[in-house]
PDB file of N, CA, C and O in Angstrom:
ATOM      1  N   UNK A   1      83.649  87.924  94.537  1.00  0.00           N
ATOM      2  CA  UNK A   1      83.862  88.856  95.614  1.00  0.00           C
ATOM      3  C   UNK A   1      85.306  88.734  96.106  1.00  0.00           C
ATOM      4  O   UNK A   1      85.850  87.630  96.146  1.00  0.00           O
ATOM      5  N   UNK A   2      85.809  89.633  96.407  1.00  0.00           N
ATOM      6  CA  UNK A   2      86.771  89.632  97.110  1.00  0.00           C
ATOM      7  C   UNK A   2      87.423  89.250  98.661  1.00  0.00           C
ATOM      8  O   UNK A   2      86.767  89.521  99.666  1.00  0.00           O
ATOM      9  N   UNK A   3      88.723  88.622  98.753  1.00  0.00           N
ATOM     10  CA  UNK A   3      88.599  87.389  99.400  1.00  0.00           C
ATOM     11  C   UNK A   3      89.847  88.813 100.155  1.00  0.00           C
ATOM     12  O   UNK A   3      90.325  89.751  99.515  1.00  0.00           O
ATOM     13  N   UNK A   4      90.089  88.462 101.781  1.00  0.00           N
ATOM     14  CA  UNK A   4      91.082  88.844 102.630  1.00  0.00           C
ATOM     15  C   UNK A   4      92.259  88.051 102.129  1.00  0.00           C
ATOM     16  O   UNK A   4      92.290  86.954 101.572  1.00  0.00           O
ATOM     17  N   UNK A   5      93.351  88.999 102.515  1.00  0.00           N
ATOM     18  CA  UNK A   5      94.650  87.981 101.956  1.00  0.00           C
ATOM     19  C   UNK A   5      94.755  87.611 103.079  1.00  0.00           C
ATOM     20  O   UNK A   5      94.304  88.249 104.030  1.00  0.00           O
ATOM     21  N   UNK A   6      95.405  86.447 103.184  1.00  0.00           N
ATOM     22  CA  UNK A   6      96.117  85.576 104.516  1.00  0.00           C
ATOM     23  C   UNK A   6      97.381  86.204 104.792  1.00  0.00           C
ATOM     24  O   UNK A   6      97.439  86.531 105.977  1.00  0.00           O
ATOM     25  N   UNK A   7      98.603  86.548 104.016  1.00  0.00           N
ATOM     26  CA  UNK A   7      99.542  87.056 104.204  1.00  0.00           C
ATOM     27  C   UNK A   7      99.871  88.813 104.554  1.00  0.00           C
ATOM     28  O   UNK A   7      99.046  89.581 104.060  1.00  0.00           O
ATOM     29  N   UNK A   8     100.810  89.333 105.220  1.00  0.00           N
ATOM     30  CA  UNK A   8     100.993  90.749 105.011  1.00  0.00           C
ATOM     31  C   UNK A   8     100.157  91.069 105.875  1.00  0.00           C
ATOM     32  O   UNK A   8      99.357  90.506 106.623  1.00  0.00           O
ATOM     33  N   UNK A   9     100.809  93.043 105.404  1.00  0.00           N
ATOM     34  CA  UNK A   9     100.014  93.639 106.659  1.00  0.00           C
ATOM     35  C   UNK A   9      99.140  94.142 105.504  1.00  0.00           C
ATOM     36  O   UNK A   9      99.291  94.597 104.370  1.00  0.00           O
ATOM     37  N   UNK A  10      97.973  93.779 106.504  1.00  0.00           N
ATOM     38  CA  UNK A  10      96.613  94.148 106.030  1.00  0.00           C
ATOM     39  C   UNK A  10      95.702  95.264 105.547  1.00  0.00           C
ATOM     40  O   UNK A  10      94.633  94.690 105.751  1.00  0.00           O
ATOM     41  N   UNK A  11      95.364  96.434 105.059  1.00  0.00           N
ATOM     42  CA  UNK A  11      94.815  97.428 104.740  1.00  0.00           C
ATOM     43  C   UNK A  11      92.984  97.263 104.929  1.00  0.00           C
ATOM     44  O   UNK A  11      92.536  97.785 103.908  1.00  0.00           O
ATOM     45  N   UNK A  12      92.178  96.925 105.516  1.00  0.00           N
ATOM     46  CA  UNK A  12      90.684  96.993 105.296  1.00  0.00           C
ATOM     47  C   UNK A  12      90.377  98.631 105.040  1.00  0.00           C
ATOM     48  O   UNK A  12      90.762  99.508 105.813  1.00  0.00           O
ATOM     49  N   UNK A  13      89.450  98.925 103.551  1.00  0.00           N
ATOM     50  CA  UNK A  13      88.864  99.986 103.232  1.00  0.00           C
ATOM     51  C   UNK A  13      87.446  99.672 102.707  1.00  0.00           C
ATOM     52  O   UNK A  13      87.134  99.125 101.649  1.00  0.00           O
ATOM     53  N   UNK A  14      86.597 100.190 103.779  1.00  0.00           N
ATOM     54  CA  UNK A  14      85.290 100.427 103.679  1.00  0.00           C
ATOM     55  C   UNK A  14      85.124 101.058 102.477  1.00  0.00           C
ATOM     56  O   UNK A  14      86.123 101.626 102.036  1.00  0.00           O
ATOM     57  N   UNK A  15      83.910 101.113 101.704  1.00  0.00           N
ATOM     58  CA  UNK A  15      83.576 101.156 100.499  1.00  0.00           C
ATOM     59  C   UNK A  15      82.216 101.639 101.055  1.00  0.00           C
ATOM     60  O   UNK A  15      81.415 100.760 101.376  1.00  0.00           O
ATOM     61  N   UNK A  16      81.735 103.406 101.261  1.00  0.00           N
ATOM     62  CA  UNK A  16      80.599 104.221 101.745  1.00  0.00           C
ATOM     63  C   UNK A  16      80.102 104.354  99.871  1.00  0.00           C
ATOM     64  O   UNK A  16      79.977 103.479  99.014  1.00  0.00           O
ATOM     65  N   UNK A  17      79.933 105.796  99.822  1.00  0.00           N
ATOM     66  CA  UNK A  17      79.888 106.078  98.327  1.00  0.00           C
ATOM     67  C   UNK A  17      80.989 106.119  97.585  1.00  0.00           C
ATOM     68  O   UNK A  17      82.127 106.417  97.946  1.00  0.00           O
ATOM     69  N   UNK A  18      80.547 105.759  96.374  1.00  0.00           N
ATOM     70  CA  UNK A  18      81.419 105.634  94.903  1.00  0.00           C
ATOM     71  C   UNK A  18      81.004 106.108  93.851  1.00  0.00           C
ATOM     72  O   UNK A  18      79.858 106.556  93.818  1.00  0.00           O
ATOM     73  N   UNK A  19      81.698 106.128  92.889  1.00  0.00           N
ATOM     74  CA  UNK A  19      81.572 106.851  91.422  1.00  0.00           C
ATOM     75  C   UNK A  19      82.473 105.955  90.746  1.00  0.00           C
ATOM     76  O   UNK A  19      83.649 105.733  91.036  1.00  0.00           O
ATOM     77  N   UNK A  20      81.743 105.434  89.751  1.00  0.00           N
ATOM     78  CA  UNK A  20      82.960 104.619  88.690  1.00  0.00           C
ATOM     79  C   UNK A  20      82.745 105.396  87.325  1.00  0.00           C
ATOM     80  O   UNK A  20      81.727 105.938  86.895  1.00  0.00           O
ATOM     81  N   UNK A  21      83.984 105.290  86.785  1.00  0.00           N
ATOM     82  CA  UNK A  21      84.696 105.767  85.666  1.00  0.00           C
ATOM     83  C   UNK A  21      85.190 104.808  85.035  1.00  0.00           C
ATOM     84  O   UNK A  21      86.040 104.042  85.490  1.00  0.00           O
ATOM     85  N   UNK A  22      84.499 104.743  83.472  1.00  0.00           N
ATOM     86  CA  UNK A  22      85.082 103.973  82.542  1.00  0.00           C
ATOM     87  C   UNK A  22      85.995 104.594  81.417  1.00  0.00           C
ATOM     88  O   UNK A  22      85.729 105.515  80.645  1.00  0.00           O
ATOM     89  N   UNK A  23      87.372 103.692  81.556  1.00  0.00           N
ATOM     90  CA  UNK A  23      88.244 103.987  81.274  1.00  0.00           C
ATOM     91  C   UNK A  23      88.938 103.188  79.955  1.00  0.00           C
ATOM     92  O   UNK A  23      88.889 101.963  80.060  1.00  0.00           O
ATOM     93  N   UNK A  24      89.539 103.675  78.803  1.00  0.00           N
ATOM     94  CA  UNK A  24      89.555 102.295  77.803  1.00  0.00           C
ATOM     95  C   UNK A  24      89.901 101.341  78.237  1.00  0.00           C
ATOM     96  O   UNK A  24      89.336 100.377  77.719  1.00  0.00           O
ATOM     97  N   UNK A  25      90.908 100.989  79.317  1.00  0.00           N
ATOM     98  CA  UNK A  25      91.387  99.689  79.338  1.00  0.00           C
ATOM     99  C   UNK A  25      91.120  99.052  81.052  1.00  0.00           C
ATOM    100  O   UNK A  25      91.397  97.969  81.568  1.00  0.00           O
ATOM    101  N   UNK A  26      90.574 100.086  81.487  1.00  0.00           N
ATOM    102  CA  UNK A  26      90.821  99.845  83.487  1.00  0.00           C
ATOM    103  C   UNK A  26      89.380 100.538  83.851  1.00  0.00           C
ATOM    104  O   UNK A  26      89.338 101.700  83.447  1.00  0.00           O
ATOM    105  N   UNK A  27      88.074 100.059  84.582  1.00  0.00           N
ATOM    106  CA  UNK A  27      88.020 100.623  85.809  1.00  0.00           C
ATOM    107  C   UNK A  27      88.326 101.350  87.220  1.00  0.00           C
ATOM    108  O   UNK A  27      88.752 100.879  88.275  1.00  0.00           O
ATOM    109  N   UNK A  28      87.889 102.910  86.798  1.00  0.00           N
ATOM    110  CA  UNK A  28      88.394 103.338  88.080  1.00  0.00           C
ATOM    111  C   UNK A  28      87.603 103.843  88.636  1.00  0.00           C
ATOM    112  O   UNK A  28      86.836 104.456  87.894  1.00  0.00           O
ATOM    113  N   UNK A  29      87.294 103.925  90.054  1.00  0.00           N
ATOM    114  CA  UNK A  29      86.107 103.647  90.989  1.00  0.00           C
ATOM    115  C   UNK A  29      87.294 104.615  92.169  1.00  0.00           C
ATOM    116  O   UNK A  29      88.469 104.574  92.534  1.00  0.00           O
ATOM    117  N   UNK A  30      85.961 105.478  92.413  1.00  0.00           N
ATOM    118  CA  UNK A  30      86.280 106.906  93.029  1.00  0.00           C
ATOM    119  C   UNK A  30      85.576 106.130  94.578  1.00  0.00           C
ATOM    120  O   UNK A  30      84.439 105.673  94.460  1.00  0.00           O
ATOM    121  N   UNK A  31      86.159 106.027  95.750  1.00  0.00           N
ATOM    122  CA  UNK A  31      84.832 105.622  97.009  1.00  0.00           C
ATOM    123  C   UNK A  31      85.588 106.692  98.164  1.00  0.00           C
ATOM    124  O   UNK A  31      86.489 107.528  98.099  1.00  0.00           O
ATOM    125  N   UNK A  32      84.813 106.239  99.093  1.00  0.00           N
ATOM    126  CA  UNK A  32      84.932 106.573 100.609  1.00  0.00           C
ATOM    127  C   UNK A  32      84.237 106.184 101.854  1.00  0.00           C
ATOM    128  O   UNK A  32      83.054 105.862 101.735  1.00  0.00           O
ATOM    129  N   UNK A  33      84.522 106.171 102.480  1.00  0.00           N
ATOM    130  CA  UNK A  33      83.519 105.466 103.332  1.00  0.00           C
ATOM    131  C   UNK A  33      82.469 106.931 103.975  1.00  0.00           C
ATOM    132  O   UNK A  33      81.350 106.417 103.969  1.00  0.00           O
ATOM    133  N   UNK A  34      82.366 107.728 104.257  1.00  0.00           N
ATOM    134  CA  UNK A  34      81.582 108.724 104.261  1.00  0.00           C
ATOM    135  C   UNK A  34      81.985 110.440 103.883  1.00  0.00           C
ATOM    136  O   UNK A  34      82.984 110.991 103.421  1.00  0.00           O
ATOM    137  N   UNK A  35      80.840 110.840 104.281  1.00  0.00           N
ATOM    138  CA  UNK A  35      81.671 112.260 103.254  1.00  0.00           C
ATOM    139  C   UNK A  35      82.768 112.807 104.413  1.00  0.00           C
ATOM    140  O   UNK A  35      83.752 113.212 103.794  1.00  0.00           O
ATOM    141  N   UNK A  36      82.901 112.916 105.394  1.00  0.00           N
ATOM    142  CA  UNK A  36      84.141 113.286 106.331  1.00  0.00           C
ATOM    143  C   UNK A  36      85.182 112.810 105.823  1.00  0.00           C
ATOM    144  O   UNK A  36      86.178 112.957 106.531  1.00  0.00           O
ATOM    145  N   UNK A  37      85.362 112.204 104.697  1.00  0.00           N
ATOM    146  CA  UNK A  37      86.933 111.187 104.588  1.00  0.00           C
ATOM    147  C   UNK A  37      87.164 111.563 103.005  1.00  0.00           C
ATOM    148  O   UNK A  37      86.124 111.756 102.374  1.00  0.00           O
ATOM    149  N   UNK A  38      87.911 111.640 102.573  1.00  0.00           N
ATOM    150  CA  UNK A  38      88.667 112.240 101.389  1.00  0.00           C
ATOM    151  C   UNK A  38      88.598 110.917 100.604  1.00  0.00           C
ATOM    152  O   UNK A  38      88.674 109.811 101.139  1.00  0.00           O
ATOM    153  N   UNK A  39      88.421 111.169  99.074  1.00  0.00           N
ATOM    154  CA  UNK A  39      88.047 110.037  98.224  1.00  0.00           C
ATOM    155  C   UNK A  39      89.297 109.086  97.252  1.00  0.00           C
ATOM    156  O   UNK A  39      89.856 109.615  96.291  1.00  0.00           O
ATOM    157  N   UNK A  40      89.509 108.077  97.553  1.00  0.00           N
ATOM    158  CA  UNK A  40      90.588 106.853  97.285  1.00  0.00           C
ATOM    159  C   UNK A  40      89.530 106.559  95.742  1.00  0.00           C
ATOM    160  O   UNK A  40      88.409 106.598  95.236  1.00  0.00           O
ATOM    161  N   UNK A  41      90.903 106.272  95.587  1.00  0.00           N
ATOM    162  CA  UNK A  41      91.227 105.707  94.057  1.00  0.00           C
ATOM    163  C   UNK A  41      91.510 104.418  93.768  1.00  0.00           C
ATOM    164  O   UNK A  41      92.655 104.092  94.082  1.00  0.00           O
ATOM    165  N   UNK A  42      90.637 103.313  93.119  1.00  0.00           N
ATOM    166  CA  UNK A  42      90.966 101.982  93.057  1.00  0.00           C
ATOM    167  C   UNK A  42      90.848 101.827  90.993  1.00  0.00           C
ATOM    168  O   UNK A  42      90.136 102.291  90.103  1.00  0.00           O
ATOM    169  N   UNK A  43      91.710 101.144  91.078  1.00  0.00           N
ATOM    170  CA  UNK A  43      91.812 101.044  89.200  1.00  0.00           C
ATOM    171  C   UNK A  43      92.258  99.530  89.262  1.00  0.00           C
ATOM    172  O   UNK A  43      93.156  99.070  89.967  1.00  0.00           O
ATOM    173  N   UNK A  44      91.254  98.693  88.172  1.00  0.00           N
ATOM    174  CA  UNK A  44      91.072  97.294  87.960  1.00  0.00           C
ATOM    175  C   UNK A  44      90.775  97.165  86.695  1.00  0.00           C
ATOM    176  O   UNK A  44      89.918  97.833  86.116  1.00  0.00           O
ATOM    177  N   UNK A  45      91.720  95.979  86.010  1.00  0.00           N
ATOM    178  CA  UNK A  45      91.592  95.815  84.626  1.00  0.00           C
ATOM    179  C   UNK A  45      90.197  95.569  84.346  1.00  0.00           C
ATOM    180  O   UNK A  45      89.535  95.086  85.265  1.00  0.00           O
ATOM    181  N   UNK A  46      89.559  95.843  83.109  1.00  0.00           N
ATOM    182  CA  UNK A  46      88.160  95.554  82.207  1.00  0.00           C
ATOM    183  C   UNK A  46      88.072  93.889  82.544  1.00  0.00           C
ATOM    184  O   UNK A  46      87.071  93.321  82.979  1.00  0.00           O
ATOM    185  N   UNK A  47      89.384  93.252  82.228  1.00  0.00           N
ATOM    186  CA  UNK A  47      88.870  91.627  82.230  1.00  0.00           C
ATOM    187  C   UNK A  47      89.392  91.320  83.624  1.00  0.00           C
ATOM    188  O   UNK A  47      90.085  90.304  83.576  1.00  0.00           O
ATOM    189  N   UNK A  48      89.315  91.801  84.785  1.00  0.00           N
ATOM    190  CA  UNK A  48      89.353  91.352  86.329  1.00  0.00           C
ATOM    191  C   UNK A  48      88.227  91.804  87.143  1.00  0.00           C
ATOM    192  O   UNK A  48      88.044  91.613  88.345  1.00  0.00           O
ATOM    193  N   UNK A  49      87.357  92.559  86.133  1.00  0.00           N
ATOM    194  CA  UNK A  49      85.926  92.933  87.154  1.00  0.00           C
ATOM    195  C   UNK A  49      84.632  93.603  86.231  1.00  0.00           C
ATOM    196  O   UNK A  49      84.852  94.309  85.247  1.00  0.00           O
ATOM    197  N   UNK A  50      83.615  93.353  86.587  1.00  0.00           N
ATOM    198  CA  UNK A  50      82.349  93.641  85.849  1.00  0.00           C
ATOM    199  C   UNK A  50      81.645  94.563  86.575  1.00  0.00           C
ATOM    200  O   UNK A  50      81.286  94.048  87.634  1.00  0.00           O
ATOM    201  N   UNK A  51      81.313  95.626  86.477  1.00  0.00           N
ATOM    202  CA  UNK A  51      80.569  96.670  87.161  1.00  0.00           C
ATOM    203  C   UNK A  51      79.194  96.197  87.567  1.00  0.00           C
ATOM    204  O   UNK A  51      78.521  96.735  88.446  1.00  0.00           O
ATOM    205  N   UNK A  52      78.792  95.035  86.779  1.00  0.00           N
ATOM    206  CA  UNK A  52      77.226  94.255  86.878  1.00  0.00           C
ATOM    207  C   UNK A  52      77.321  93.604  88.477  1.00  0.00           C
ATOM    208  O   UNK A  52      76.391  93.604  89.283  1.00  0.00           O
ATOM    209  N   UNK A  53      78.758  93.028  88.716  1.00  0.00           N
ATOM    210  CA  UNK A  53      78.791  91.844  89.932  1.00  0.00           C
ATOM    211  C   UNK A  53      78.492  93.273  91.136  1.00  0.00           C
ATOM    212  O   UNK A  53      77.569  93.019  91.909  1.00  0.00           O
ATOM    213  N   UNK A  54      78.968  94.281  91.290  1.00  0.00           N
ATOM    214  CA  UNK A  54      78.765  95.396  92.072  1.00  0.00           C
ATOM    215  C   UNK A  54      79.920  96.184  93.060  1.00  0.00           C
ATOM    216  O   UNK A  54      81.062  95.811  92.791  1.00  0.00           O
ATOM    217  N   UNK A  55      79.869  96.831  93.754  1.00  0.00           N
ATOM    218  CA  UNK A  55      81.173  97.388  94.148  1.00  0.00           C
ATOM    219  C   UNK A  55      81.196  96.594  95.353  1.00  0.00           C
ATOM    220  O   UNK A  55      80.093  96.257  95.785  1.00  0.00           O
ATOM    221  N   UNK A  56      82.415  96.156  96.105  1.00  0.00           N
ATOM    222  CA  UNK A  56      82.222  95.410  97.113  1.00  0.00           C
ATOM    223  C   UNK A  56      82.189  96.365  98.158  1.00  0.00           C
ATOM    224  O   UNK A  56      82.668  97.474  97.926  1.00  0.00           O
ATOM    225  N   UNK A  57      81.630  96.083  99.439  1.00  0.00           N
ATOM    226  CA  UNK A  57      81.796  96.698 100.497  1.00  0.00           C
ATOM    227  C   UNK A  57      83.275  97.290 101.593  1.00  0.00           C
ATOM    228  O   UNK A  57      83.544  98.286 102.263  1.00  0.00           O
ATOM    229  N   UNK A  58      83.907  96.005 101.248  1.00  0.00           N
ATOM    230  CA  UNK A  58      85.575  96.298 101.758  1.00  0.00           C
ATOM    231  C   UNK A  58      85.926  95.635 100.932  1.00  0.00           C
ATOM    232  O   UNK A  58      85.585  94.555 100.449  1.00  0.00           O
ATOM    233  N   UNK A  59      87.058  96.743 100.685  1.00  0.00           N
ATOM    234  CA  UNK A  59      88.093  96.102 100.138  1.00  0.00           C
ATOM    235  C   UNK A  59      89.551  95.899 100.726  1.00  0.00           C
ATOM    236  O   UNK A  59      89.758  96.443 101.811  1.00  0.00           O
ATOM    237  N   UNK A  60      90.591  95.183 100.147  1.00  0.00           N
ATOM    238  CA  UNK A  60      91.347  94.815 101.375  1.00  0.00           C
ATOM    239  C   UNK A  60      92.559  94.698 100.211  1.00  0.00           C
ATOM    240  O   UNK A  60      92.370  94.219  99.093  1.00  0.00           O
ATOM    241  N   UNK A  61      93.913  95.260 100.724  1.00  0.00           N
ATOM    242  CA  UNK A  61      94.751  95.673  99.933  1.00  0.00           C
ATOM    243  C   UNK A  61      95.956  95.505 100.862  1.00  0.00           C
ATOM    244  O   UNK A  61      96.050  96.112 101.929  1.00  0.00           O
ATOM    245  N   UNK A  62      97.104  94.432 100.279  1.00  0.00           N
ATOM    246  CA  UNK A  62      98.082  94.525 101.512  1.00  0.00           C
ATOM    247  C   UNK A  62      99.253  96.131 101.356  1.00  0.00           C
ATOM    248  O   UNK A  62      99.491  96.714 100.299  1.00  0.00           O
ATOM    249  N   UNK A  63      99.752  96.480 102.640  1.00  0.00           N
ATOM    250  CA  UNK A  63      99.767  97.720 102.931  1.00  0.00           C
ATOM    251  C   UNK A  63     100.987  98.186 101.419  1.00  0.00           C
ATOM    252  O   UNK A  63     101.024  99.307 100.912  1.00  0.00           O
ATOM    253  N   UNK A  64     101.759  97.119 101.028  1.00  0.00           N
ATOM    254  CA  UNK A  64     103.005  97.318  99.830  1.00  0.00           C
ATOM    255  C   UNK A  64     102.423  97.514  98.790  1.00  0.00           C
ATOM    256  O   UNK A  64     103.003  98.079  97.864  1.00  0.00           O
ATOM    257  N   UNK A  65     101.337  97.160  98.704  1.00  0.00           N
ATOM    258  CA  UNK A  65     100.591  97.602  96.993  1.00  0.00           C
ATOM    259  C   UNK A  65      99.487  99.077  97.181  1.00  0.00           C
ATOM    260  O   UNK A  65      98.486  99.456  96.574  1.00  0.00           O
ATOM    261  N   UNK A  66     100.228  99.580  98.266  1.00  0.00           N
ATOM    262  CA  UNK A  66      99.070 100.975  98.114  1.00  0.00           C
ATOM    263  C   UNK A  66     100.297 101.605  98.136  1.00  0.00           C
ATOM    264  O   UNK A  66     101.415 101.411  98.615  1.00  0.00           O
ATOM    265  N   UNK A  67      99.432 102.840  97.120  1.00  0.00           N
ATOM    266  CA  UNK A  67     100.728 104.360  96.594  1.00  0.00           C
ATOM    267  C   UNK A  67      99.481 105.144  96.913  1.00  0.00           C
ATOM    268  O   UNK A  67      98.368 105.217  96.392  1.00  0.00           O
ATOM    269  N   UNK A  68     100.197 105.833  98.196  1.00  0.00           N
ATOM    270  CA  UNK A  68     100.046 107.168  98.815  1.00  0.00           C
ATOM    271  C   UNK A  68     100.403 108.210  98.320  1.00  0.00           C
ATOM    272  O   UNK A  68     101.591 108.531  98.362  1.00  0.00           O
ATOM    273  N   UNK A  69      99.582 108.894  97.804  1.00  0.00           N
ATOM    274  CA  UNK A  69     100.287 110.587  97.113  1.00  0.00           C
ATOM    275  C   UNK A  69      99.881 111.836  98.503  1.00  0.00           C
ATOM    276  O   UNK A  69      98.892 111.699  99.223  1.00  0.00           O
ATOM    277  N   UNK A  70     100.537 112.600  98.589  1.00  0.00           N
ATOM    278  CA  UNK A  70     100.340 113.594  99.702  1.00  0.00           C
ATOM    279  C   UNK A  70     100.473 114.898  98.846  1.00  0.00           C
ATOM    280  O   UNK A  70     101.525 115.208  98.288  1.00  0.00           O
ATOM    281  N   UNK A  71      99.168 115.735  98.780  1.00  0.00           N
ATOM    282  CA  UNK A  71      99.115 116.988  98.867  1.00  0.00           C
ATOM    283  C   UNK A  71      99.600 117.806  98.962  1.00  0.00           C
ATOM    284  O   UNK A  71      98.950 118.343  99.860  1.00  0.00           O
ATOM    285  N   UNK A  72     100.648 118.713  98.629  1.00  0.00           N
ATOM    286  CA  UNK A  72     101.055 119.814  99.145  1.00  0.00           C
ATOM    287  C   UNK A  72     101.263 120.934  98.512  1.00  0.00           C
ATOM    288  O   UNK A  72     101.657 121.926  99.126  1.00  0.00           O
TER     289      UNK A  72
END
């Protein structure tokens, strides 16, 4: 399971519904925390996670390793 980082600024993302997508080399796992909220994109190598262990509830991402794309 996934552990909070101690360092940095912090990101907590609830994990409502999901959809995973297998991908040749990466897991990518579609979530949101409910349907009011627009659906985030998480992608994790094949050998850093097993779809069996389950999706975690939060996940936690410090704020420099998230890429924001904006719509327009």
């Amino acid at each position: 399971m996934q552990k909070k980082p101690k360092e940095g600024h912090i990101t907590e993302l609830t994990v409502g519904e999901y959809r995973i997508l297998e991908d040749p080399f990466e897991w990518n796992i579609s979530f949101r925390k409910d349907e009011n909220c627009e659906w985030l994109q998480w992608k994790i190598s094949k050998s850093d996670w097993n779809p069996s262990v389950g999706v975690p509830k939060v996940l936690y991402a410090r704020e420099e390793d998230l890429l924001l794309l904006d719509r327009e």
